[in-house]
C-alpha positions, -999 to 999 in steps of 0.1 A, spaced: 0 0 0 15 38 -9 23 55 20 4 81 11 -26 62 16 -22 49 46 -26 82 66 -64 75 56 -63 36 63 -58 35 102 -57 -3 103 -31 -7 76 -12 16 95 -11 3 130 -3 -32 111 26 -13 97 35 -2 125 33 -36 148 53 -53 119 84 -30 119 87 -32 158 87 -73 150 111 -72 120 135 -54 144 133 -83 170 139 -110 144 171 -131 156 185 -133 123 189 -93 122 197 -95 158 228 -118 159 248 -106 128 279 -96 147 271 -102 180 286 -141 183 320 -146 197 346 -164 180 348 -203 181 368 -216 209 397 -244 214 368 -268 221 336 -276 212 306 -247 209 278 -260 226 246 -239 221 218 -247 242 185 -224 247 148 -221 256 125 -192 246 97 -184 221 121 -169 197 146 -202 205 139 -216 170 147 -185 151 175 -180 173 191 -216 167 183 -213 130 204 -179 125 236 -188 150 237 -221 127 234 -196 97 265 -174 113 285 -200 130 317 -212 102 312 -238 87 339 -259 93 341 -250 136 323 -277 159 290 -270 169 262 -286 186 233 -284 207 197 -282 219 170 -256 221 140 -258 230 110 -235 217 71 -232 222 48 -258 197 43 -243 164 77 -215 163 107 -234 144 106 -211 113 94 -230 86 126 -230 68 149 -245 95 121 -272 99 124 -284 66 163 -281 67 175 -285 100 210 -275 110 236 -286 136 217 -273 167 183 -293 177 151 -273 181 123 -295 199 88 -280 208 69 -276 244 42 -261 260 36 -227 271 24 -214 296 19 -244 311 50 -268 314 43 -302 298 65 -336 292 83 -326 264 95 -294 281 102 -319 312 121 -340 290 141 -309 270 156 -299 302 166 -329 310 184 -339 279 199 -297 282 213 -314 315 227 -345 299 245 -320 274 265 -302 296 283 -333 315 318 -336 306 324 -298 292 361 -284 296 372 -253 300 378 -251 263 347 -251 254 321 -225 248 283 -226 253 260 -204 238 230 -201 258 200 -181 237 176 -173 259 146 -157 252 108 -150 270 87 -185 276 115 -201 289 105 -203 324 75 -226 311 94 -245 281 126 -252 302 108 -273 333 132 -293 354 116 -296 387 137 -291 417 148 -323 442 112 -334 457 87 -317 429 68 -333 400 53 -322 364 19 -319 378 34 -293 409 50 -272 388 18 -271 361 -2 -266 389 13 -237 404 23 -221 366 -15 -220 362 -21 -204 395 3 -180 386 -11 -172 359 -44 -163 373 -28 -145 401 -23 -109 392 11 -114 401 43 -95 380 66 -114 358 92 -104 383 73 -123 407 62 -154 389 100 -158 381 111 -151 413 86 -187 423 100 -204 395 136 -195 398 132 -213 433 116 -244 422 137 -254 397 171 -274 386 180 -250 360 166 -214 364 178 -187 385 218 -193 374 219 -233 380 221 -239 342 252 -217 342 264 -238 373 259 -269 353 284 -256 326 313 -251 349 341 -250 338 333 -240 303 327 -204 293 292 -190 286 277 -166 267 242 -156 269 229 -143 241 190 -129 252 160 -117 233 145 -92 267 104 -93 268 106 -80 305 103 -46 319 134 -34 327 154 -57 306 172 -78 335 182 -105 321 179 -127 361 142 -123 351 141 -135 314 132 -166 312 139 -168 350 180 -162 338 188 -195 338 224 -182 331 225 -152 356 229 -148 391 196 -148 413 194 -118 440 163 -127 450 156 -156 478 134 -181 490 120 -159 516 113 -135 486 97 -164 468 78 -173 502 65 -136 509 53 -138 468 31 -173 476 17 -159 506 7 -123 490 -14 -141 463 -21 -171 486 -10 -198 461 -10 -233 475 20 -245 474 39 -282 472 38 -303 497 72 -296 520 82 -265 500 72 -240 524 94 -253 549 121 -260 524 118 -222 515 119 -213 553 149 -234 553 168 -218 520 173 -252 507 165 -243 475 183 -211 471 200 -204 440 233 -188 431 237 -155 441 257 -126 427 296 -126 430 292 -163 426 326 -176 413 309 -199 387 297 -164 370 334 -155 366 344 -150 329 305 -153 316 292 -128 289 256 -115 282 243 -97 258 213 -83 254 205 -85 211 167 -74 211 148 -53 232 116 -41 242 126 -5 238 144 -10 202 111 -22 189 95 6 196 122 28 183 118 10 149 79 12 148 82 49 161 105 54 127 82 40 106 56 63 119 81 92 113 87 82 74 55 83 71 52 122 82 38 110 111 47 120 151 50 98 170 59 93 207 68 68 233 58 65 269 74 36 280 90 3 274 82 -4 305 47 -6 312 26 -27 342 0 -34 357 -37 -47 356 -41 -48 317 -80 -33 317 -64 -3 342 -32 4 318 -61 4 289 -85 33 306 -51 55 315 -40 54 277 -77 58 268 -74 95 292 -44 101 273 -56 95 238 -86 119 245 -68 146 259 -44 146 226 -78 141 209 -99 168 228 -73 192 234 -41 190 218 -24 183 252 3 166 258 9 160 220 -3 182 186 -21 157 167 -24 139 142 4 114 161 11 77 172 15 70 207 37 38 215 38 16 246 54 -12 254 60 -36 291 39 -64 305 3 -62 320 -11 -85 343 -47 -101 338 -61 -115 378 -86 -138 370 -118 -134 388 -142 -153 365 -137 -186 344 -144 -196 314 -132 -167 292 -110 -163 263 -85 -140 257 -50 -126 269 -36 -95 280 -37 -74 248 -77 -82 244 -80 -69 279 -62 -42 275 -79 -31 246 -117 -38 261 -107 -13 291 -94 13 262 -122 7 243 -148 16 274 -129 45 286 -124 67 252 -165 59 249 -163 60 213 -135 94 207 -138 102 171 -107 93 151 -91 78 179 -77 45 169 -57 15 191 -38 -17 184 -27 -39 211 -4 -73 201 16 -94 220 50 -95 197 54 -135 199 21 -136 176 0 -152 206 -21 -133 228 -24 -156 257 -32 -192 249 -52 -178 214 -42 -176 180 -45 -139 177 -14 -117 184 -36 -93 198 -69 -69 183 -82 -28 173 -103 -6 188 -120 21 164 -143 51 173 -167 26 166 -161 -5 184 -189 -4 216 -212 6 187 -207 -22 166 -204 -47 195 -242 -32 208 -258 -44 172 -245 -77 178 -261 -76 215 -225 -81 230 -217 -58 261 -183 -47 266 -184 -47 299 -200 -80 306 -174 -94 279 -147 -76 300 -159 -91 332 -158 -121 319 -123 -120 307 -134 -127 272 -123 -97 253 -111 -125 226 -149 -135 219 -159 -94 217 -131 -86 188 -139 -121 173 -171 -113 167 -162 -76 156 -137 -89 126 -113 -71 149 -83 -96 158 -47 -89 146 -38 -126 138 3 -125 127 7 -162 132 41 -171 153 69 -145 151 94 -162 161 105 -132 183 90 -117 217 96 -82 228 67 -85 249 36 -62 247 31 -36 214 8 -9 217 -1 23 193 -25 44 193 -31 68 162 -49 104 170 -59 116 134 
């Protein structure tokens, strides 16, 4: 489409926009020039994330030919780009489940484990970390099962809690998060090449930083559980009031000599969607890579924003994009909805502008999956509630109901991207014509 045109298409551009901040989060474009030279040993490259496919497929692309390399990495079902499916390289990409841990995921970080037995310190391992992990990468600590660890990811989940938080938990049920993977590679040097989709961009909390050092504790952990009253294991609440599950802590020797890099972030993305705004002749502003909070909340305070740049040419002139990026939270009060955090989000926008002419809003999850849907995420238009009301839906009831997916469903109103086989987290843009 002429860019011209798309001034007066507000759909094709918020799409345009969504897709630039993903094509600057692609691994391919991310790790040209950022991998380190092949060692006296072996390279072995091991990895968990959403973007873990892309990211095995385009270190496999880079890495010479004719240097050893090896490995494992393990991604969520459905995101090994097509083209390393059909022609895989030297590093092995299996699937898992996410959000919810399942057997394959058990059984990935088991065989991760296997892999690093018998490393020197000639060797080099490549860990690509990137979000998901937490979920795809499950090896339960001494004393757990599977079916705890599913358990308490779904309650999680439902909790309200941060991602700092949930990771926090998981970091202190588990054989390989929260720096034990790096532990497990001793004496070998590691690199840690990570794809952030956390506010803040600490690596300790993406993917729980399997690689990193852990500051947090298990009284932290503990003092989490009991704020959102999660049931927890049998035996691990007086394991946590013990610290026998404590992981490695900063200043740990077995960090000595480790490298990590952080190749794709939340705040890049935006900067690239923001350009393509500007090419366009358009303004366009960020807020924050950063953004938290209860999703519907976060969606009426950009809604008061939009409408004061709507209304009265405050804090921004319009016409303009406004860009957001972070992590919401979704605490589920009622069952049996569908939809993620980018639906919610947008059902709370939606409510709160009221139906502001010419005020127009995209919400997307960058991995291409909006919770446990196919949908990366949906659009709000000055008509939205309007539309919704001829089809007898109520956007409140739906929102209640935490089933903003149904509501845009029914609209024609989902942004389906399929995977991306990247994930910077939350995208948001609103356009004010």
């Amino acid at each position: 489409m002429p860019a011209s045109a798309r001034l007066d298409d507000p759909r094709a551009l918020l799409r345009h926009l969504l897709d630039a901040a993903i094509a600057r989060a692609q691994p391919h474009r991310c790790l040209a020039g950022r991998l380190p030279p092949p060692p006296r040993g072996r390279t072995l490259v091991l990895g968990a994330g959403k973007a873990g496919g892309a990211m095995a497929a385009a270190v496999d692309a880079l890495w010479p030919k004719d240097a050893l390399l090896d490995g494992l990495v393990v991604t969520r079902y459905g995101h090994v780009p097509p083209a390393y499916r059909a022609a895989p390289g030297r590093i092995e990409v299996v699937e898992a489940a996410h959000p919810v841990p399942d057997a394959a995921g058990e059984a990935a970080a088991q065989r991760i484990i296997d892999l690093t037995r018998g490393l020197t310190k000639d060797d080099l391992v490549l860990c690509l970390i990137s979000g998901g992990g937490s979920s795809l990468l499950s090896a339960p600590a001494p004393g757990l099962t599977l079916a705890d660890k599913q358990a308490l990811n779904r309650a999680l989940l439902d909790s309200g809690a941060s991602i700092g938080e949930m990771n926090c938990v998981r970091k202190h049920l588990s054989a390989l998060k929260g720096g034990r993977l790096a532990a497990l590679c001793a004496p070998a040097r590691v690199v840690t090449l990570v794809i952030s989709d956390v506010p803040g961009d600490d690596p300790s909390v993406i993917a729980s930083g399997p690689t990193v050092p852990d500051a947090t504790t298990c009284a932290d952990a503990l003092a989490i559980a009991r704020r959102y009253g999660l049931a927890l294991p049998a035996g691990i609440e007086a394991a946590w009031g013990r610290g026998e599950l404590e992981t490695p802590k900063p200043g740990d020797p077995v960090f000595d000599g480790h490298e990590v890099h952080l190749i794709a972030t939340p705040q890049q993305a935006l900067e690239a969607a923001a350009e393509a705004a500007r090419a366009l002749g358009i303004a366009a502003h960020i807020l924050s890579d950063e953004m938290e909070g209860e999703s519907r909340v976060v969606g009426q305070v950009h809604a008061a924003l939009a409408r004061q740049v709507a209304r009265r040419g405050q804090p921004f002139a319009r016409p303009c994009v406004i860009l957001s990026g972070g992590e919401t939270t979704v605490t589920v009060r009622a069952a049996g909805g569908r939809g993620g955090r980018a639906t919610e989000f947008l059902l709370g926008a939606a409510l709160a502008l009221r139906g502001q002419p010419e005020v127009f809003v995209l919400a997307a999850d960058t991995d291409g999956i909006d919770g446990v849907e196919h949908n990366a995420g949906a659009l709000v238009t000055p008509d939205t509630l309007v539309r919704g009301e001829a089809l007898g839906l109520k956007a409140r009831d739906a929102l209640d109901r935490h089933d903003a997916y149904r509501y845009f469903e029914a609209l024609g109103d989902l942004v389906v991207t399929g995977p991306t086989y990247t994930n910077v987290n939350d995208f948001r843009a609103i356009w004010i014509a």
